[in-house]
N, CA and C atoms as a LAMMPS dump frame, in Angstrom:
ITEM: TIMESTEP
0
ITEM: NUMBER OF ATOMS
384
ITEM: BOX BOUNDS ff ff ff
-5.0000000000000000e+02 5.0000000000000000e+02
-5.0000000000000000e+02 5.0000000000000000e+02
-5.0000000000000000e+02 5.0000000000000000e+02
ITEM: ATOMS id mol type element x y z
1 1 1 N 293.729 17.96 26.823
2 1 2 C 292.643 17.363 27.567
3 1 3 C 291.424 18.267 27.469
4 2 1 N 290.224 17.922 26.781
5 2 2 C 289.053 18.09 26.948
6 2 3 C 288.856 19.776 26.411
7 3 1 N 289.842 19.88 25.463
8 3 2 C 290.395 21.317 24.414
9 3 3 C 289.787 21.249 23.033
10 4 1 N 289.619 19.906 22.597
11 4 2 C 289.51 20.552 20.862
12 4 3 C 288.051 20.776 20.67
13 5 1 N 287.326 21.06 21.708
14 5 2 C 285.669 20.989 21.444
15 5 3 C 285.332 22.804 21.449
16 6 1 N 286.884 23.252 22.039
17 6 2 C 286.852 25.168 21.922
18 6 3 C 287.271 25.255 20.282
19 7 1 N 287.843 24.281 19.669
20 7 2 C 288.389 24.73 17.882
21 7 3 C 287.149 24.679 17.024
22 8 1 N 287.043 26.003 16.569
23 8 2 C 285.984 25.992 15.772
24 8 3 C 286.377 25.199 14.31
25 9 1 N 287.04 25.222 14.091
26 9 2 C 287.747 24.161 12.884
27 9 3 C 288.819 22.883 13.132
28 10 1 N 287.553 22.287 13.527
29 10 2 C 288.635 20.714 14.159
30 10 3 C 289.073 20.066 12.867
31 11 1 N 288.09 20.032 12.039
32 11 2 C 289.528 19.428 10.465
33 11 3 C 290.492 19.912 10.644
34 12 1 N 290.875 20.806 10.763
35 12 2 C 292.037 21.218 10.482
36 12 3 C 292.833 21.481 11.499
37 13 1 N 292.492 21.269 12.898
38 13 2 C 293.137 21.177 13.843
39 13 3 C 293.75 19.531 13.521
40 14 1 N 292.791 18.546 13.264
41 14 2 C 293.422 17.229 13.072
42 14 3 C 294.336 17.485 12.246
43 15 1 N 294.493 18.07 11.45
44 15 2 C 295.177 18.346 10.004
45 15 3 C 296.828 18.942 10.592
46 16 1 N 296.51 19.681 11.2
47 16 2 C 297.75 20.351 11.912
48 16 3 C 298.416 19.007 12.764
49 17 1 N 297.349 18.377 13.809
50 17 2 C 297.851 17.319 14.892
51 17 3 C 299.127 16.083 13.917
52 18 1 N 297.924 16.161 12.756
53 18 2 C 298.989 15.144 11.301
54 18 3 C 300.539 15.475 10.992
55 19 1 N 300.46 16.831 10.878
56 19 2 C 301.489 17.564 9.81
57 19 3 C 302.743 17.457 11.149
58 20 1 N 302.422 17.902 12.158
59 20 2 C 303.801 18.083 13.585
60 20 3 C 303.977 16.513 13.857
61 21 1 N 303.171 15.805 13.551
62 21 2 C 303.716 13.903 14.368
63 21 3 C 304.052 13.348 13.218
64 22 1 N 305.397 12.621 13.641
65 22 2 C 305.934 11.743 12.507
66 22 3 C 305.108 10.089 12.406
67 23 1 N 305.554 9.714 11.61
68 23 2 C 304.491 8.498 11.365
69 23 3 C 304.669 7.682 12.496
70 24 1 N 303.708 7.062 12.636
71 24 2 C 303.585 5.843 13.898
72 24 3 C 303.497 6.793 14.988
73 25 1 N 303.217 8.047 15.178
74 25 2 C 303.228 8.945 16.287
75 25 3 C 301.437 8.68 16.841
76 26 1 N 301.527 8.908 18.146
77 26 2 C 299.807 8.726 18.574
78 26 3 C 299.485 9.983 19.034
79 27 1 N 298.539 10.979 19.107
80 27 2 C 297.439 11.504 19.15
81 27 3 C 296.99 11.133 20.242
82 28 1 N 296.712 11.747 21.789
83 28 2 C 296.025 10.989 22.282
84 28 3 C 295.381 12.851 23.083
85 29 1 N 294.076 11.933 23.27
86 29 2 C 293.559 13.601 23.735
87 29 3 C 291.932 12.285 24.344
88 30 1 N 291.578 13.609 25.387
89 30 2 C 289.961 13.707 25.742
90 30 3 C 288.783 14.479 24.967
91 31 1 N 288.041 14.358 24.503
92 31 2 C 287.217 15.683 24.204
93 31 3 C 285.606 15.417 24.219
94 32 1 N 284.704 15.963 24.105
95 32 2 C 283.726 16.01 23.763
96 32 3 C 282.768 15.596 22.357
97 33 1 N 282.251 14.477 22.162
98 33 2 C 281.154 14.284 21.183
99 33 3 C 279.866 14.758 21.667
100 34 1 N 279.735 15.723 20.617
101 34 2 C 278.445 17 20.688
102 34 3 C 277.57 16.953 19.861
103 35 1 N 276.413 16.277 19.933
104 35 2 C 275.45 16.479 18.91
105 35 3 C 274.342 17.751 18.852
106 36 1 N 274.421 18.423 19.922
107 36 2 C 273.343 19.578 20.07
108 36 3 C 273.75 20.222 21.445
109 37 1 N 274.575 21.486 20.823
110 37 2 C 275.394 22.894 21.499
111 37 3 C 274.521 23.761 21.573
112 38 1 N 274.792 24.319 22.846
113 38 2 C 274.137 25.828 23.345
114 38 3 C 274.258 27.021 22.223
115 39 1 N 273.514 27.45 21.43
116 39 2 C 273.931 28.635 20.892
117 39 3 C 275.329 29.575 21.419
118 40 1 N 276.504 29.738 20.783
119 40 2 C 277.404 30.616 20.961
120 40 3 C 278.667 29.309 21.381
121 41 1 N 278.011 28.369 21.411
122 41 2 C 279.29 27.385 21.286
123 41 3 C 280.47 27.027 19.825
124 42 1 N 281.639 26.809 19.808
125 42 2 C 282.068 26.809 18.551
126 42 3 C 281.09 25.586 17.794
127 43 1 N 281.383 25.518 16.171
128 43 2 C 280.613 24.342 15.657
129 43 3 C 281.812 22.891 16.119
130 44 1 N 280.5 21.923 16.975
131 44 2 C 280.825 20.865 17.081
132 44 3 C 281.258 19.346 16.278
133 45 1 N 281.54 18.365 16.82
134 45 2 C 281.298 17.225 16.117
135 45 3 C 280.748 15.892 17.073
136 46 1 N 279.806 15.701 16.421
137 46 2 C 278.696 14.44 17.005
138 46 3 C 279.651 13.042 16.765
139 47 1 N 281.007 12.634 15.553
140 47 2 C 281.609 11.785 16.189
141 47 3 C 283.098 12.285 15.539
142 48 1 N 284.384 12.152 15.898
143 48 2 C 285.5 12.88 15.516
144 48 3 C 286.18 11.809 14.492
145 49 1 N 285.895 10.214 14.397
146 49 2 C 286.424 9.804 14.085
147 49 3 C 286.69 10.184 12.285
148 50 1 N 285.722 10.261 11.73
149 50 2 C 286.195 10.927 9.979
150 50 3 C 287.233 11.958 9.996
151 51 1 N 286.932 13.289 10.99
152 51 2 C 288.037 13.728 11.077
153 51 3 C 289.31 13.558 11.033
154 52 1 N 289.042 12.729 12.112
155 52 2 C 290.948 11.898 12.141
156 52 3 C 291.357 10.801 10.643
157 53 1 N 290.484 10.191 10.54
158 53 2 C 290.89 9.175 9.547
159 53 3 C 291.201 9.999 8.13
160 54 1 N 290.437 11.11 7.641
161 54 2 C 290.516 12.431 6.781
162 54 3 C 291.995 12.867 7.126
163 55 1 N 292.047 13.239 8.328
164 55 2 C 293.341 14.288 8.521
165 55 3 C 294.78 12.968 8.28
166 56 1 N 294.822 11.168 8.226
167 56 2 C 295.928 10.542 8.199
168 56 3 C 296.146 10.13 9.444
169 57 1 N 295.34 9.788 10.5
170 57 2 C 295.154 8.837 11.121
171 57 3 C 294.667 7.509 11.498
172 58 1 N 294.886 6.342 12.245
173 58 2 C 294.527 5.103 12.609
174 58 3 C 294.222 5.343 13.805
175 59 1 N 292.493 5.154 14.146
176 59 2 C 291.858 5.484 15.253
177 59 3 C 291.821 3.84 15.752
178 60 1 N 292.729 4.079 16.982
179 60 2 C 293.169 2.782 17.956
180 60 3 C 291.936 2.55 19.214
181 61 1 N 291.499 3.76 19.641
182 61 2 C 290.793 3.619 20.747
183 61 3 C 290.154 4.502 20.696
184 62 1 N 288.596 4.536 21.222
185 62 2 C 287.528 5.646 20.677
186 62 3 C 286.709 5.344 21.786
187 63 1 N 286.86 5.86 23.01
188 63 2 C 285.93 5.077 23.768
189 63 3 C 285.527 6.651 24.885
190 64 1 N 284.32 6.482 25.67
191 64 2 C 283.526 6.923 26.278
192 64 3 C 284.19 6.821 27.903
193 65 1 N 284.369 7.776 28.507
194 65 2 C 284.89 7.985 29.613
195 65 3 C 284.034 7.205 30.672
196 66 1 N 284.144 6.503 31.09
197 66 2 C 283.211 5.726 32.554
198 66 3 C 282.378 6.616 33.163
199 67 1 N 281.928 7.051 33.809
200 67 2 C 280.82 8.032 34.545
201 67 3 C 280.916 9.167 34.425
202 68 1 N 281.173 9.688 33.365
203 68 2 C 281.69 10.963 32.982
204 68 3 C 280.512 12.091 33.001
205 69 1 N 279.349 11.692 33.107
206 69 2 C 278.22 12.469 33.162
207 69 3 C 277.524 12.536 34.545
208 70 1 N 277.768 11.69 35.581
209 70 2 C 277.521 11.861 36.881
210 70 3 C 278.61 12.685 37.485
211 71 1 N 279.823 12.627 37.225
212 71 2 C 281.199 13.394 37.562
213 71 3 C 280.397 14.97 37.386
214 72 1 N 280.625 15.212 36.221
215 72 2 C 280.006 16.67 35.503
216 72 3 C 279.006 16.847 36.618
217 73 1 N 277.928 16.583 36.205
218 73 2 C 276.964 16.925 37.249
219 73 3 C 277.147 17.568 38.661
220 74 1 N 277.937 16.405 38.943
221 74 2 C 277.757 16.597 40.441
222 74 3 C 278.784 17.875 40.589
223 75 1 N 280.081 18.096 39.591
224 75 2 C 280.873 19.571 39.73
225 75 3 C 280.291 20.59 38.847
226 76 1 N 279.046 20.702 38.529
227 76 2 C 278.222 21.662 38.135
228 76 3 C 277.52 22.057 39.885
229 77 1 N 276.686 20.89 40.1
230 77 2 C 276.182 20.94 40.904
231 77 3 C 276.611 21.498 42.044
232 78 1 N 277.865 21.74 42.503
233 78 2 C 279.03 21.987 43.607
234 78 3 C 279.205 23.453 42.993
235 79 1 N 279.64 23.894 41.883
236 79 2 C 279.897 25.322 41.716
237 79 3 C 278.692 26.351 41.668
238 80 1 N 277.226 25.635 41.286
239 80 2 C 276.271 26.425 41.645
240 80 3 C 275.988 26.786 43.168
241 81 1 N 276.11 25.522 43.847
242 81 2 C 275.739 25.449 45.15
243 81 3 C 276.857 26.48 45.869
244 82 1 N 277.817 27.264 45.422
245 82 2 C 279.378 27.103 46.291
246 82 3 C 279.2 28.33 45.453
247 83 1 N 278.234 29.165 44.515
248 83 2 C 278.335 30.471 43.854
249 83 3 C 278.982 31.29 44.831
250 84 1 N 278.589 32.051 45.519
251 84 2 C 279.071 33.059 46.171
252 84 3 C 280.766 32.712 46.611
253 85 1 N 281.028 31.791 46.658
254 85 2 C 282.605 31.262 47.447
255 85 3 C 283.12 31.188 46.149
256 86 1 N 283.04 31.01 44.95
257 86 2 C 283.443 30.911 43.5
258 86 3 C 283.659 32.415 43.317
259 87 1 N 282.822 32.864 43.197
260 87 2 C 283.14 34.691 42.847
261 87 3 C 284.314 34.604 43.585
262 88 1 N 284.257 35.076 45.212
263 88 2 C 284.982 35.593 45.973
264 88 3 C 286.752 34.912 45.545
265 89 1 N 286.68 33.487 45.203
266 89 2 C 287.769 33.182 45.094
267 89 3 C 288.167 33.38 43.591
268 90 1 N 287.634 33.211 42.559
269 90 2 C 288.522 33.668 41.377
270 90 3 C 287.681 34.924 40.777
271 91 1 N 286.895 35.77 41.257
272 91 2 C 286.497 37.286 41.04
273 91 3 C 285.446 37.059 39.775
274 92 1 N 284.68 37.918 40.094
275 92 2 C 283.448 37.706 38.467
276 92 3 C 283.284 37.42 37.684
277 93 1 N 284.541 38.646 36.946
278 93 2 C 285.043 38.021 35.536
279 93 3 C 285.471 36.378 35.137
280 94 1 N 285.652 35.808 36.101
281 94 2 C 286.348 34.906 35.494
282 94 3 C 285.5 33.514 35.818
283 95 1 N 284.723 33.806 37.164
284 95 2 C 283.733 32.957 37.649
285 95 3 C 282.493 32.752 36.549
286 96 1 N 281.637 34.167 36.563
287 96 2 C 281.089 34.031 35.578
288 96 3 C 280.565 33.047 34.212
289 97 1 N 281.374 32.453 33.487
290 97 2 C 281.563 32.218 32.473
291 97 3 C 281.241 30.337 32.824
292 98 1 N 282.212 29.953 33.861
293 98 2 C 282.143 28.853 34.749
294 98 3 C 280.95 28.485 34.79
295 99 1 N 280.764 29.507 35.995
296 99 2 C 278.926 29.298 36.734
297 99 3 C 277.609 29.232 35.811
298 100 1 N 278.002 30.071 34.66
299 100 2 C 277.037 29.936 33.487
300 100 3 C 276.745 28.614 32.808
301 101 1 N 277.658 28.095 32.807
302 101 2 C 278.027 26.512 31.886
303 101 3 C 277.296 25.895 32.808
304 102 1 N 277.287 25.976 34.154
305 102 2 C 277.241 25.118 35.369
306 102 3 C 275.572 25.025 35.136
307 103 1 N 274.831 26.232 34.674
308 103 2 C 273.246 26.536 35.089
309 103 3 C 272.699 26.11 33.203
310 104 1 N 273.589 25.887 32.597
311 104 2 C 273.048 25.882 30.855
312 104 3 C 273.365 24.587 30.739
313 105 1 N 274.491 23.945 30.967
314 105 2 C 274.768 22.656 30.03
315 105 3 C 273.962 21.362 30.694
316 106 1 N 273.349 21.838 32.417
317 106 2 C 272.348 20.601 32.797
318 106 3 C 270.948 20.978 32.346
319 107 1 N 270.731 22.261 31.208
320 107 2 C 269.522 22.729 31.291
321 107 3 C 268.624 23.039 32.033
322 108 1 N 269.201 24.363 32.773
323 108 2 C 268.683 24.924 34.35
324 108 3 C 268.348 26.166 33.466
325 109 1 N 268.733 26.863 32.24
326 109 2 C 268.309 27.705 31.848
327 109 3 C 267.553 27.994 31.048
328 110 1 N 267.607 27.267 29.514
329 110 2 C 266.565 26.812 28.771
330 110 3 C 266.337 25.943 28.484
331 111 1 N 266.129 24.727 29.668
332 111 2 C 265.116 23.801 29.515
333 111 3 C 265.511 22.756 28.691
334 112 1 N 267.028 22.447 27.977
335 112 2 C 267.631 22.069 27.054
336 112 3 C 268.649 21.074 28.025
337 113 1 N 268.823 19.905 27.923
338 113 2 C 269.629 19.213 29.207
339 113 3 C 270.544 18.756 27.848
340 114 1 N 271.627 19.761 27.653
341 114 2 C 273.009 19.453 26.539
342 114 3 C 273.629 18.505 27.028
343 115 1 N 273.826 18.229 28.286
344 115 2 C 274.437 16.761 28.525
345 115 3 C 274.08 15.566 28.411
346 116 1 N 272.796 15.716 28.179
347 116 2 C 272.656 14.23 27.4
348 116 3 C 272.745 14.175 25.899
349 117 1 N 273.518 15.022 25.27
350 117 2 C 273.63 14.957 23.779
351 117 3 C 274.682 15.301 23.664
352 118 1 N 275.725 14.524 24.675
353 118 2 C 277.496 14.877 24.835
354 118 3 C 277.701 13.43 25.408
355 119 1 N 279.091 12.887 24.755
356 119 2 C 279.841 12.143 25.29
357 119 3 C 281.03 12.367 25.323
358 120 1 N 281.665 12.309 26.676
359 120 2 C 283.18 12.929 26.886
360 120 3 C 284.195 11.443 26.37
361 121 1 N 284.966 11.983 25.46
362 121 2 C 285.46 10.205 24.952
363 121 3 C 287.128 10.578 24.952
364 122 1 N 287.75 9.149 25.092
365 122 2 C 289.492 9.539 25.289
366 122 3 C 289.509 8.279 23.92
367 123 1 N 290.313 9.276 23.248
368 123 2 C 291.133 8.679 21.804
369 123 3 C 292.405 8.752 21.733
370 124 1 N 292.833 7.68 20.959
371 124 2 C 294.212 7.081 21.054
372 124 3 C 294.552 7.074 19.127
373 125 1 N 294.826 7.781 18.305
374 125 2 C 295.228 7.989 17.16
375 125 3 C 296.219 7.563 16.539
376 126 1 N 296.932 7.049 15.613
377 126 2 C 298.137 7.045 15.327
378 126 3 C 298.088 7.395 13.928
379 127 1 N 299.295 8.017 13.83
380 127 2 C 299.645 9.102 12.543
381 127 3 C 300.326 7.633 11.906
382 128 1 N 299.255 7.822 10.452
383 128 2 C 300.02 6.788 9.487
384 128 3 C 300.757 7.089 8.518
């Protein structure tokens, strides 16, 4: 869920997803369509489906999560607001990284609003 957008080499993550599922096996995952990433993000993909169809899949369902960008928001919006209670409960290190995403990906930092050049989508694959 909402993992293969950290693989800097998603060919070949599809490629791998191919090689472990026997035929007629489905693939089913959440992730991110990214057309324009924050510097220091892995390299993205703006749509996954070549991937899959490349790696020996039949893309069944390709669809866009329902309010998936008001959701985000508003738990960006909640971990900025809730900073200080975020540290205290999972400690700097680890908050950090969180709270950063929280102030960059609505473009609170440079001015860059990455969420509107993301769609969070749930796919349904089957290994042919």
């Amino acid at each position: 869920m909402d993992a293969l957008w950290l693989v800097p080499d998603k060919a070949a993550a599809a490629h791998e997803a191919a090689r472990i599922l026997r035929r007629g096996a489905c693939f089913v995952f959440t992730t991110w369509d990214i057309d324009l990433a924050p510097t220091g993000f892995p390299p993205q993909a703006a749509d996954h489906r070549p991937l899959l169809r490349e790696a020996g899949f039949a893309v069944e369902t390709y669809e866009e999560t329902p309010a998936w960008e008001e959701r985000e928001r508003a738990v960006y919006e909640g971990l900025r607001n809730a900073e200080a209670k975020v540290i205290v409960e999972m400690g700097e290190a680890a908050a950090r990284p969180l709270l950063d995403e929280a102030t960059l990906l609505p473009g609170l930092s440079d001015g860059t609003d990455y969420l509107s050049h993301m769609r969070r989508i749930l796919v349904v694959a089957r290994r042919s």
